[in-house]
N, C-alpha and C positions, 0 to 999 in steps of 0.2 A: 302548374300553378301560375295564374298572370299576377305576378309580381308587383306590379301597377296597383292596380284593383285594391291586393290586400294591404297597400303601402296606405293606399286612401281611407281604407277602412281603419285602420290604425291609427291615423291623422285625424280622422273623423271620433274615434274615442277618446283620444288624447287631448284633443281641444273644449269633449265634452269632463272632461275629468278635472284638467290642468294640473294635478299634481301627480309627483312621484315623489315618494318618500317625503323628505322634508321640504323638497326642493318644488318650486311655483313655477312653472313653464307658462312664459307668454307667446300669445298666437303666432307671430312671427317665427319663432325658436322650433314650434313645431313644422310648420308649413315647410322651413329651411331641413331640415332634418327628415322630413320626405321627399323634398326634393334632393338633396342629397344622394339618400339612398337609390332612387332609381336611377339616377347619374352612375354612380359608384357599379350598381348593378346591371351596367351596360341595356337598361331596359328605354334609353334614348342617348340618342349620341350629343357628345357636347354643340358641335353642327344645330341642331334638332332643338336641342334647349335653348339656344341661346337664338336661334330666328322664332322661338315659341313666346318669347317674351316680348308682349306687345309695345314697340319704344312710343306709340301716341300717347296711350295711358298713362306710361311710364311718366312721358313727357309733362303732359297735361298734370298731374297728381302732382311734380317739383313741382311745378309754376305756381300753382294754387298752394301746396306746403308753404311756397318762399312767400305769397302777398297773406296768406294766413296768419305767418308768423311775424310779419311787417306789421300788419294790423293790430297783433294782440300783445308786442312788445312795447310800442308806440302808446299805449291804450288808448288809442283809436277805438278798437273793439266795443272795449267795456262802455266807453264816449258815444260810441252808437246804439247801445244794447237798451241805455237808456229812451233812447227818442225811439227805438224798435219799439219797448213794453212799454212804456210811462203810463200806458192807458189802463193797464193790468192793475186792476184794485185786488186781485181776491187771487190765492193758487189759483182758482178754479177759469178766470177768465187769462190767465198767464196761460195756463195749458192748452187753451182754446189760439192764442197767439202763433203761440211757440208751434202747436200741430197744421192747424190750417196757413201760417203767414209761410212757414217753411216749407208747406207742401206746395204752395205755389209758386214760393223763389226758386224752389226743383225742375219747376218745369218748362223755367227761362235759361236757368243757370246752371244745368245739369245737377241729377242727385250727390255728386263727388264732391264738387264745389262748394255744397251746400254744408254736407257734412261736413269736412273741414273749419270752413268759416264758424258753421254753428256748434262746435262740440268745445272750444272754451268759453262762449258763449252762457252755456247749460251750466257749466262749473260754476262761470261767475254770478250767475241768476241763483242756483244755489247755492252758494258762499254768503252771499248778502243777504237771503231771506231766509236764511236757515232751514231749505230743503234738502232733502236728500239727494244725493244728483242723480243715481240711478233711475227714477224716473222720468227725468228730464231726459238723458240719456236715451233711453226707451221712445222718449215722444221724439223726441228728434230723430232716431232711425226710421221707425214706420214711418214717421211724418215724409222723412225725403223720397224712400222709396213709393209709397202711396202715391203725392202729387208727381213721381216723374213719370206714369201713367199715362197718363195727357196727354203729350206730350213726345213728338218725333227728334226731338233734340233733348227730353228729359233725363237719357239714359242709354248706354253704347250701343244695349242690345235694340232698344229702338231704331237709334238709328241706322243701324246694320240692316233692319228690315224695310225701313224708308228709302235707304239707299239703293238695296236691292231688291226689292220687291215688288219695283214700277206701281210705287203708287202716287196715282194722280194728286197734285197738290196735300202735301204729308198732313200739314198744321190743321186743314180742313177736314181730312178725313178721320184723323185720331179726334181730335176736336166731337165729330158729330158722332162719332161710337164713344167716345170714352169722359168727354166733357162732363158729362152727369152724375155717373156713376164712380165716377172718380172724388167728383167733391162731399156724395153721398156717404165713397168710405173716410173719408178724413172727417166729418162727422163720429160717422162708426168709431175711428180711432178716439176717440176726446173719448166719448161714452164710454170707452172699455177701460180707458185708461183708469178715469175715474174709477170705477166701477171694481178693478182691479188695486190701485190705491184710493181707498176711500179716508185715509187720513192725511194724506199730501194734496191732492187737489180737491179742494170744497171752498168755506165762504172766506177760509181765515185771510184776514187783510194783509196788502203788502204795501211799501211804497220804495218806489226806487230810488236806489238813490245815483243823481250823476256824479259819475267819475270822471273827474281831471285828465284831460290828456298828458301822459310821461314825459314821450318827445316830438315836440310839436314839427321838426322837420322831418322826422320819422314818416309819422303820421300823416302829413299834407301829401311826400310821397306813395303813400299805402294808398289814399283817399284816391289819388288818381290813378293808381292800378286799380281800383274797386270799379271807377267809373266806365276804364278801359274795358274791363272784363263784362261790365255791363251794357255798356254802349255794343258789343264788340256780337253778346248773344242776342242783344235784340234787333242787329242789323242782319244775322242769322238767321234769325227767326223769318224776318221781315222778307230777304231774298228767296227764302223756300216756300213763302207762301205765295209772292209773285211769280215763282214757276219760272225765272228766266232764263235758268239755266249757269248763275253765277253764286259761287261759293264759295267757303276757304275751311278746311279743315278744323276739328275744336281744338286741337291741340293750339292753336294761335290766337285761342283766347286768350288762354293758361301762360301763355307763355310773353304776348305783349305784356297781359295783367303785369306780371311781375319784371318790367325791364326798368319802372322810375326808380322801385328801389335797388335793383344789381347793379345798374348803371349810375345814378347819383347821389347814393347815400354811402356817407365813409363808415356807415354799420353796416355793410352788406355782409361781412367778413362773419360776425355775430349771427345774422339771423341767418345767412347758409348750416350754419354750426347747429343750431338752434333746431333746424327742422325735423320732421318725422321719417330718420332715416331711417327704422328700424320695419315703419308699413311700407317705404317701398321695398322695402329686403323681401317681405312678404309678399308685394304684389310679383315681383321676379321668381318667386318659389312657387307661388298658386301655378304660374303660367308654366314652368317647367313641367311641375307634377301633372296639372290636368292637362297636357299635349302629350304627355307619355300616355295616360288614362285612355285618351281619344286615341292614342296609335295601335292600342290591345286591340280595339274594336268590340269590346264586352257591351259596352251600349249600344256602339249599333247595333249587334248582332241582336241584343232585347229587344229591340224596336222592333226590328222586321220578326225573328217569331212571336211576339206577342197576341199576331193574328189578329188584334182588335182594331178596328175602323179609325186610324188615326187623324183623318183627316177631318171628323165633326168638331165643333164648339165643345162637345165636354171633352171631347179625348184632347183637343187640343190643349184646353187648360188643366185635364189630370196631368198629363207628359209632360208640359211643360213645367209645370209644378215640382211637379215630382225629381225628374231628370236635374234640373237645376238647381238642387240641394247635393247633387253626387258630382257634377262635371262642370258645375257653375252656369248662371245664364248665356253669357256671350256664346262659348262653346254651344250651349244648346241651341239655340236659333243657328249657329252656323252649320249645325247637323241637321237642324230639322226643316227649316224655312225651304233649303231645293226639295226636300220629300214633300212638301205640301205646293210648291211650285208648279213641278212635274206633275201634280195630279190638278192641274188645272183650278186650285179654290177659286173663292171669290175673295173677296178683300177683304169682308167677314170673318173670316180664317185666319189671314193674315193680322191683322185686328188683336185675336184673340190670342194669337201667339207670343203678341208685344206686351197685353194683358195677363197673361199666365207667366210668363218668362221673367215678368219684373215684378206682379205680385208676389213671388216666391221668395222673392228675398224678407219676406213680413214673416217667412214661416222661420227657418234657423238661421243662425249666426253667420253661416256661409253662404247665403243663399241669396248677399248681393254685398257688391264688393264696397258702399256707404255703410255695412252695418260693421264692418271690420275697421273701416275707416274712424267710425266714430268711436268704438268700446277700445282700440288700440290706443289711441290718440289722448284718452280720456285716462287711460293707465298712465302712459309716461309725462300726465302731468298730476298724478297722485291717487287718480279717484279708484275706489273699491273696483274691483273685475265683476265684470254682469257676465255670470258662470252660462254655459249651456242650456242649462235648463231653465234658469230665470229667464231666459231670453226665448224659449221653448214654450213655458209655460202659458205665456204672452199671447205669441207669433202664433203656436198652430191655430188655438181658436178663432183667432184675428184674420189670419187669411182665409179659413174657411169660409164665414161671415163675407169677405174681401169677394173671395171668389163667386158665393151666389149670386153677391150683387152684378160680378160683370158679366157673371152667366146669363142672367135676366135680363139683363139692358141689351146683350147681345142678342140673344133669343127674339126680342123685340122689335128690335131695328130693324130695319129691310136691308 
């Protein structure tokens, strides 16, 4: 019996369930609780788990937790949310905001960051206007995963393929495969959303209102970890498109971002307390559990008898799809990307791998580590849990939709 496998499968029910008896299990609790067990059941050595848990991510996610919660303590946040939507007369052109302004801050500012920043954002957009948050919720997840698409610094598993993939000038190449097709489905998304809630987003009027900044030395501190973190990905961006060969890790976004306030603010002590310890407990148990997953070798072994032509445009975006709802994306491109290397693709390939591996996360809850970020984040500041299937119901239609478009645009391209 691989051990592994049915620990995932069990994790995989339990997250779609979330209760036992009387008792309401949040995602972290389970995640911890399968990784656990395959520790406990010698099915990975402590060694093995503990170099399995990636400390850039790790890294990168405090940094952005700590200027997150600088921002929305400060209300700085809310003080920006306003001059974000001010322009949003109606649900219906706020959802338009919120889906498209997000999908393209993903694609500067990585989908993680995004999510973060924007999931008390969504709360306080519906607290004020008397929306439900769960669909704001919903638009902010697709939204970040959608626009980080684009984008060779949108998303880990992108840049894992940019980095190793030898492709010529990354921002130009994703750019000219994915530019179109990309802003095509963040359209799609608005429409479904809609379309799916037809009594939250339509004509009904809203007006914002600005909120008063809390604490204004908070806050001026916060302001300039934001600028940092901004300035910091568009000099990123900037050097990988000039090809010069000079770069610095993302984790040193994340992590300048948040040095005004650890270093100068006598509330650092507060907002460390304050942050979202309990996702990254979870992102340290994903990575346990699915390095044990990947050490069975049950997936590889799928792959290769599968027998089917992995290396075309649809196999690539079925697999990747698929595979990256059971072992997560990142892992999947680190499995698959040498198998389409070694057979010589074109960049095409490659392309579409970046495209399938991080559309998937549109299809379930697991299937990109922004959508865990946002429905966890969103829990321990009060909001209703967006169950399995709400999230299911959404996502599969939405990515299929997702995927023919990139199919097509692919297909097209030379």
């Amino acid at each position: 019996m691989n051990i592994p496998v049915c620990v995932l499968a069990v994790v995989f029910t339990a997250i779609a369930v979330r209760q036992v008896g009387a008792v309401r299990l949040q995602i972290w609790q389970i995640m911890l609780s399968g990784a656990a067990v395959v520790l406990l059941t010698g099915n990975i050595s402590p060694s093995d788990a503990l170099h399995a848990i990636d400390i850039d991510i790790m890294l990168f996610l405090f940094g952005m937790f700590v200027l997150g919660q600088a921002l929305e303590a400060s209300g700085y946040l809310a003080h920006l949310a306003y001059h974000l939507f001010r322009k949003a007369k109606s649900t219906e052109t706020l959802l338009f905001f919120v889906v498209v302004g997000f999908g393209l801050l993903s694609a500067l500012l990585m989908n993680d960051t995004i999510a973060v920043i924007g999931t008390p954002l969504m709360l306080l957009l519906a607290r004020q206007h008397g929306i439900t948050p769960k669909p704001l919720l919903l638009a902010l997840a697709f939204a970040v995963t959608t626009g980080s698409v684009m984008s060779p610094i949108g998303n880990p598993q992108n840049l894992l393929i940019a980095l190793n993939g030898n492709i010529p000038n990354p921002f130009f190449s994703f750019g000219c495969y994915l530019l179109l097709p990309t802003l095509l489905n963040l359209l799609v998304t608005v429409l479904f959303l809609q379309w799916f809630y037809p009594g939250h987003f339509g004509k009904q009027e809203i007006e914002l209102v600005r909120e008063q900044i809390i604490d204004h030395d908070l806050a001026r501190l916060a302001r300039y970890g934001l600028f940092i973190v901004a300035g910091l990905a568009l000099l990123k961006m900037a050097l990988g498109a000039a090809d010069c060969g000079i770069s610095f890790p993302l984790t040193w976004i994340a992590l300048l971002g948040m040095l005004p306030v650890v270093l100068f603010s006598p509330k650092r002590g507060a907002v460390l307390r304050a942050i979202d310890w309990q996702t990254l407990g979870f992102f340290a148990s994903m990575f346990v559990l699915m390095q044990s997953v990947w050490q069975s070798g049950f997936f590889q072994g799928l792959l290769v008898k599968s027998g089917m032509e992995i290396t075309s445009i649809p196999a690539i975006l079925t697999v990747s799809i698929t595979l990256s709802q059971l072992i997560s994306n990142v892992p999947l491109v680190a499995l698959y990307m040498p198998v389409l290397m070694e057979s010589g693709v074109p960049l095409k390939a490659l392309i579409a791998l970046a495209a399938g591996s991080t559309i998937a996360g549109n299809m379930l809850i697991l299937g990109a580590a922004s959508n865990v970020i946002v429905l966890q984040n969103a829990e321990n500041r009060g909001a209703d849990a967006i169950t399995f299937f709400e999230f299911a119901r959404i996502g599969i239609p939405l990515t299929a939709i997702h995927t023919l478009v990139y199919w097509g645009f692919l297909m097209m391209v030379p």
